[in-house]
C-alpha positions in Angstrom: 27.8 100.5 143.0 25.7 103.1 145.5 26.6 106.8 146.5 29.1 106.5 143.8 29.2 110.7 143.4 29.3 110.8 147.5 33.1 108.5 146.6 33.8 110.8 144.0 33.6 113.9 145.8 35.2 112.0 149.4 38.0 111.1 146.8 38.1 114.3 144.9 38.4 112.4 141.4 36.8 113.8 138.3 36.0 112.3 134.9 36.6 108.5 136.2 35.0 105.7 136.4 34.9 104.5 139.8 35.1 100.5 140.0 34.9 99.4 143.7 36.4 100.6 147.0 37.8 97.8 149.0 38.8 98.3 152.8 42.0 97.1 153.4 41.8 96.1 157.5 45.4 94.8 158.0 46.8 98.0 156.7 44.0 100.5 157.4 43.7 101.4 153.6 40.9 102.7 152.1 41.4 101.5 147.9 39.4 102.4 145.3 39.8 100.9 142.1 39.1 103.5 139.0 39.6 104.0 135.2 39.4 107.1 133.5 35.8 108.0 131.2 36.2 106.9 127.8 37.1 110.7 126.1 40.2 110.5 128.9 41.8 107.2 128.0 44.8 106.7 125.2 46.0 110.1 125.5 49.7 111.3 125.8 50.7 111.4 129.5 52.6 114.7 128.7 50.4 117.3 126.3 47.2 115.2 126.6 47.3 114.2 122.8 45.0 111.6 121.5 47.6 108.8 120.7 47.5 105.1 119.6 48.3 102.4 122.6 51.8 101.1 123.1 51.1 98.3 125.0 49.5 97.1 128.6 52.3 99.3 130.5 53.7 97.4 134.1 50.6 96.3 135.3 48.8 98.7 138.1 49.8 101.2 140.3 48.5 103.5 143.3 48.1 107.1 143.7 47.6 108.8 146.7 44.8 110.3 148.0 43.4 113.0 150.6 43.1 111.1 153.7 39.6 110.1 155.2 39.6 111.7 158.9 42.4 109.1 159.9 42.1 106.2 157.2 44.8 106.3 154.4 42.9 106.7 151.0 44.6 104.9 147.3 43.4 105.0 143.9 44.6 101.9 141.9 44.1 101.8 138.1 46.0 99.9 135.4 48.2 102.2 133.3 48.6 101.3 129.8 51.1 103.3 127.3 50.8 104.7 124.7 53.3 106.3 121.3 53.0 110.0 121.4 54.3 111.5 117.7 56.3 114.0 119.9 57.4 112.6 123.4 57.0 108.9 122.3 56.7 106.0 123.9 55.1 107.1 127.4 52.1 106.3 130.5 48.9 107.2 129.3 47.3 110.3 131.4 44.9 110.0 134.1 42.5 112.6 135.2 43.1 112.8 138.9 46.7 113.0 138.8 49.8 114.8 137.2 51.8 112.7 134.9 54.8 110.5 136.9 52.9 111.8 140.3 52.5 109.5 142.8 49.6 111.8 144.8 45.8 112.7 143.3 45.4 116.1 141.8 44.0 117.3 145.4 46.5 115.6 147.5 49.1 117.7 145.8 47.3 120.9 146.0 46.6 120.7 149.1 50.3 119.8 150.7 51.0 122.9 148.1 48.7 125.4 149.8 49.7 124.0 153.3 53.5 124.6 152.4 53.0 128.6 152.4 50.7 128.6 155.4 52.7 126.2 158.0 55.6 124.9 159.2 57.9 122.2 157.9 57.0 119.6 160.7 53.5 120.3 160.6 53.1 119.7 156.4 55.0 116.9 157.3 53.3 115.4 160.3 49.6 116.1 158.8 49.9 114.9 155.7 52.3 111.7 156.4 54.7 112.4 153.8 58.8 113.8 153.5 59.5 116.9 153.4 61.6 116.0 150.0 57.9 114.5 148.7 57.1 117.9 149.5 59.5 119.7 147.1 58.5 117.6 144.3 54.7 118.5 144.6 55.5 122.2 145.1 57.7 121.7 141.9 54.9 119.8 140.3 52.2 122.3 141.0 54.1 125.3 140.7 55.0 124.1 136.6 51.4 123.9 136.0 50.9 127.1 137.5 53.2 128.8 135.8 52.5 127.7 132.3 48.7 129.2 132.6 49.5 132.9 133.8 51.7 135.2 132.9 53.8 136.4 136.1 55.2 139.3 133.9 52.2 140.8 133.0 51.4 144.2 133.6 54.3 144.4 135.7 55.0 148.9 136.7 56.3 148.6 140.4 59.0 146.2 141.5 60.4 145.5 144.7 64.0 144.1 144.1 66.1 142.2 147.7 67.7 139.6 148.7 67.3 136.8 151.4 69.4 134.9 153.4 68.2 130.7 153.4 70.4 128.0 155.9 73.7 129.0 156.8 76.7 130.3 154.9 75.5 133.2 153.4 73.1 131.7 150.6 70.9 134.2 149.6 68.0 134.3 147.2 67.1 137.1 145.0 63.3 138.0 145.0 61.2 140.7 143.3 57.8 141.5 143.9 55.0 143.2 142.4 54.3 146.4 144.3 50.7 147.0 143.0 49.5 143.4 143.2 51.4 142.6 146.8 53.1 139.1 145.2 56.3 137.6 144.6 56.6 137.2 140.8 60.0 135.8 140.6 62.9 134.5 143.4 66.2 132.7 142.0 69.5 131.5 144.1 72.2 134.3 144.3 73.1 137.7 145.5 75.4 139.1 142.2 74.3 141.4 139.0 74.1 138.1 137.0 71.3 137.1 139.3 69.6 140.6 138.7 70.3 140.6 134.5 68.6 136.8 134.8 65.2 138.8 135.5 65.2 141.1 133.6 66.6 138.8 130.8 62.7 136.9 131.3 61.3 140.0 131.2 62.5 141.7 128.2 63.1 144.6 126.2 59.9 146.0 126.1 58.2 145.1 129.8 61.7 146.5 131.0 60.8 149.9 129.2 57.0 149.8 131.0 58.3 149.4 134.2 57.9 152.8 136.1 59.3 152.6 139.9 61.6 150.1 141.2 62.7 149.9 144.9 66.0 148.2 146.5 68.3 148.1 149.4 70.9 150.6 148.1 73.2 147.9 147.2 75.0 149.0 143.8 74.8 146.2 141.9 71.2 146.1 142.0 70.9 149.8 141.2 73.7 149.4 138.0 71.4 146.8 136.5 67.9 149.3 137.1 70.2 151.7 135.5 71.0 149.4 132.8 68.0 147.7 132.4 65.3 150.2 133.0 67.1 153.3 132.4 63.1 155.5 132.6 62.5 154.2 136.5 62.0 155.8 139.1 64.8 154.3 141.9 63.7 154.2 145.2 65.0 153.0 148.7 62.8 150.6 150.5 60.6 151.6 153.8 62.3 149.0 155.7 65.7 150.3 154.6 65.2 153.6 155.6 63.4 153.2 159.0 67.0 151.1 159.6 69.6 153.8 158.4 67.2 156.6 160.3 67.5 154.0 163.3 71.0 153.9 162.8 71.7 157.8 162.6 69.8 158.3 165.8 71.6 155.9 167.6 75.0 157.3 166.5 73.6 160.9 167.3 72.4 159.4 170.8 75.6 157.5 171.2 77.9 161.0 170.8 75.6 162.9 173.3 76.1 160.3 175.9 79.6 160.5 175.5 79.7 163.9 175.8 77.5 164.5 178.9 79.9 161.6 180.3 83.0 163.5 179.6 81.6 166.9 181.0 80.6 165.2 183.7 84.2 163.7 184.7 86.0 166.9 183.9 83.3 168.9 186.7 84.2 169.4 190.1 83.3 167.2 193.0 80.7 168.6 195.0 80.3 167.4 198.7 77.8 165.5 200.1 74.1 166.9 200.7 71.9 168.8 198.4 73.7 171.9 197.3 73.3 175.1 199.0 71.0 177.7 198.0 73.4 180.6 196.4 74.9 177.5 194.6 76.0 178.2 190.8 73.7 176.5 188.3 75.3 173.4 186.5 76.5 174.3 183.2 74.2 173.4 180.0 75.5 170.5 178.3 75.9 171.2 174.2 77.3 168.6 171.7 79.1 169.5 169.0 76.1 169.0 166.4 74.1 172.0 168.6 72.0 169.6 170.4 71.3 169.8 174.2 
């Protein structure tokens, strides 16, 4: 067929071979049939093994693609199975898409990227889907991510809080890197367990490497650091001590306003007019911390 690498890139599909696209009026779907390149076909849907075929599969299926301005866009491909010596019987693999995905390899980036850049209506509104299809994808493209780089690595300076998520006090436990400016790892809780969990996937010797670590001042966190990475530095958090300067200013201002009120109501009346000339000055007001 013509243009065949302007489908390819419209599509974003590599390493397939792409049949026909067919323009489905009645339900305003764009389809393109595909199959992957020879060197991509009878491998293991899982680690991408070369493995003998199992049989036909069910028949075809659809993935989703990136959308086409406003027209819905599907790849449809037959999906034959294969026996894997380790994960046995199982879909072969397809180039454009993650194994039991429903959406193209760009279709799920893509709602991934938009998830940390906008809002839970608009993901949802712009790209057509649920927000629990959004979960999975995240949970799809974060795996992938994670098992080619090393969060740990070259971890000095940590950041270690907590965050509050819905209602009912749930709280999630994140650490960042200071140096790099990332969150390296978040899990569910607000305890020491939650704490020892990280530190558990860091081990023994990244603990011993890791230089500064900041926190709240909440004491289980700092038992752990103790614990954990007994050579750190331990250090409170800007934001936490902006707040607790905040807080002793307020109580400071607080106090002088209450004093100044009650010299005030324990001071004569003076009548009405300005005062006269020979007047006595008002007394200075002094708080009990020596402030004025």
């Amino acid at each position: 067929m013509r243009d065949v690498s302007l489908w390819r890139n419209l599509l974003g599909i590599e390493k397939t071979v792409l049949e026909r696209v067919v323009f489905d009026e009645d339900a305003q779907v764009l389809v393109a049939h595909v199959r992957p390149v020879a060197r991509q076909r009878g491998r293991c849907g899982r680690c991408r093994r070369r493995s003998p075929q199992y049989d036909g599969g069910p028949g075809r299926r659809r993935w989703r693609a990136l959308d086409l301005g406003t027209i819905r866009a599907e790849l449809e491909a037959d999906t034959p199975r294969v026996r894997c010596r380790e994960h046995g019987v199982v879909v072969a693999a397809v180039p454009w898409a993650r194994h039991d995905a429903g959406h193209t390899y760009a279709f799920d980036d893509q709602v991934a990227w938009l998830a940390t850049q906008a809002s839970k209506s608009t993901v949802t509104e712009l790209m057509r889907i649920a927000w629990r299809t959004v979960g999975s994808i995240i949970d799809r493209v974060w795996e992938d991510i994670d098992a080619q780089h090393d969060r740990f690595d070259g971890l000095r300076r940590i950041g270690i809080d907590e965050i509050s998520y819905k209602k009912g006090h749930k709280y999630l436990m994140v650490v960042v890197d200071h140096d790099r400016r990332r969150l390296v790892w978040a899990a569910p809780g607000r305890t020491s367990a939650t704490v020892h969990e990280f530190f558990d996937l860091l081990g023994e010797q990244r603990c011993a490497l890791i230089t500064h670590v900041s926190a709240d001042g909440a004491d289980f966190i700092d038992t752990v650091v103790t614990d954990r990475c007994p050579a750190a530095v331990r250090v409170a958090d800007p934001f936490h001590i902006v707040a607790w300067a905040t807080d002793a200013l307020d109580e400071v201002r607080r106090q002088g306003w209450n004093d100044a009120r009650k010299q005030a109501r324990a001071e004569p009346k003076r009548g009405r007019g300005r005062p006269r000339s020979d007047a006595p000055p008002r007394a200075c007001l002094t708080n009990r911390r020596g402030g004025i």
